[in-house]
C-alpha positions as CSV (number, residue, x, y, z in Angstrom):
1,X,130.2,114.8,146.8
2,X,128.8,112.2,144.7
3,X,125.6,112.1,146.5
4,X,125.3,116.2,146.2
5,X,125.6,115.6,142.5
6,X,122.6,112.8,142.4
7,X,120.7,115.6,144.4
8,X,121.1,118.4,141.5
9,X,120.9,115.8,138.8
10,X,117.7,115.0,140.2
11,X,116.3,118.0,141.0
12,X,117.3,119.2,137.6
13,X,115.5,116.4,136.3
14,X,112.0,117.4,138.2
15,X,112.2,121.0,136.9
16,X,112.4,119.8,133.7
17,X,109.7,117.6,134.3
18,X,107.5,120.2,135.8
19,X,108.6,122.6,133.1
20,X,107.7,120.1,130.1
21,X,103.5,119.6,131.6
22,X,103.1,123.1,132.5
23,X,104.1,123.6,128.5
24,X,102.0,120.6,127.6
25,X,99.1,121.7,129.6
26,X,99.4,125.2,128.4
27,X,99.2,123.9,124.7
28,X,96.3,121.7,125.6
29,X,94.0,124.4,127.0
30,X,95.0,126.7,124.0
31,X,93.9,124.2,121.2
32,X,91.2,123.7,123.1
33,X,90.0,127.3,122.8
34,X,91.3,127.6,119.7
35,X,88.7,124.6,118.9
36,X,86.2,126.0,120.5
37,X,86.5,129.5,118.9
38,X,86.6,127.8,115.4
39,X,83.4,125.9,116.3
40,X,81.6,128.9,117.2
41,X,82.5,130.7,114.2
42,X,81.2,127.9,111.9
43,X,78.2,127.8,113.5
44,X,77.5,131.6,113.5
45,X,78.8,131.7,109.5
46,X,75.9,128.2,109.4
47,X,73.1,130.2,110.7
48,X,74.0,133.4,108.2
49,X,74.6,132.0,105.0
50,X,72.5,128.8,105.2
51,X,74.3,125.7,104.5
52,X,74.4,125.8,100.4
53,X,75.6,129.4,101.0
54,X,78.1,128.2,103.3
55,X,79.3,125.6,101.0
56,X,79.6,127.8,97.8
57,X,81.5,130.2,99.7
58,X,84.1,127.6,100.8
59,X,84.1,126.2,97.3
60,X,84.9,129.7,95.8
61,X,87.5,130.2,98.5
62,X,88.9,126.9,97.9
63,X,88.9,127.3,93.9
64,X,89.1,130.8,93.6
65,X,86.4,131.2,90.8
């Protein structure tokens, strides 16, 4: 009995395990995208504004005047 208690104990352990880096790696690969998204956008609001544009912009959104 003992030892069939050990087992479950254990195998509960592994599925939590298992359940905790799947979440981890799902998390990873979605702030990666998310990263990789945000870069994108920077560059593409870069090359349409120019960087002085770019910068007012922010410092407008920042300040609000």
């Amino acid at each position: 009995m003992a030892a069939n208690i050990q087992t479950i104990t254990q195998t509960q352990a592994k599925v939590g395990y298992e359940t905790s880096k799947f979440a981890l790696g799902v998390g990873m690969a979605s702030a990666t995208m998310i990263g990789i998204w945000a870069t994108a956008c920077m560059a593409s609001v870069l090359l349409s504004n120019g960087l002085g544009g770019t910068f007012k912009a922010l410092f407008t959104a920042i300040t609000g005047s």
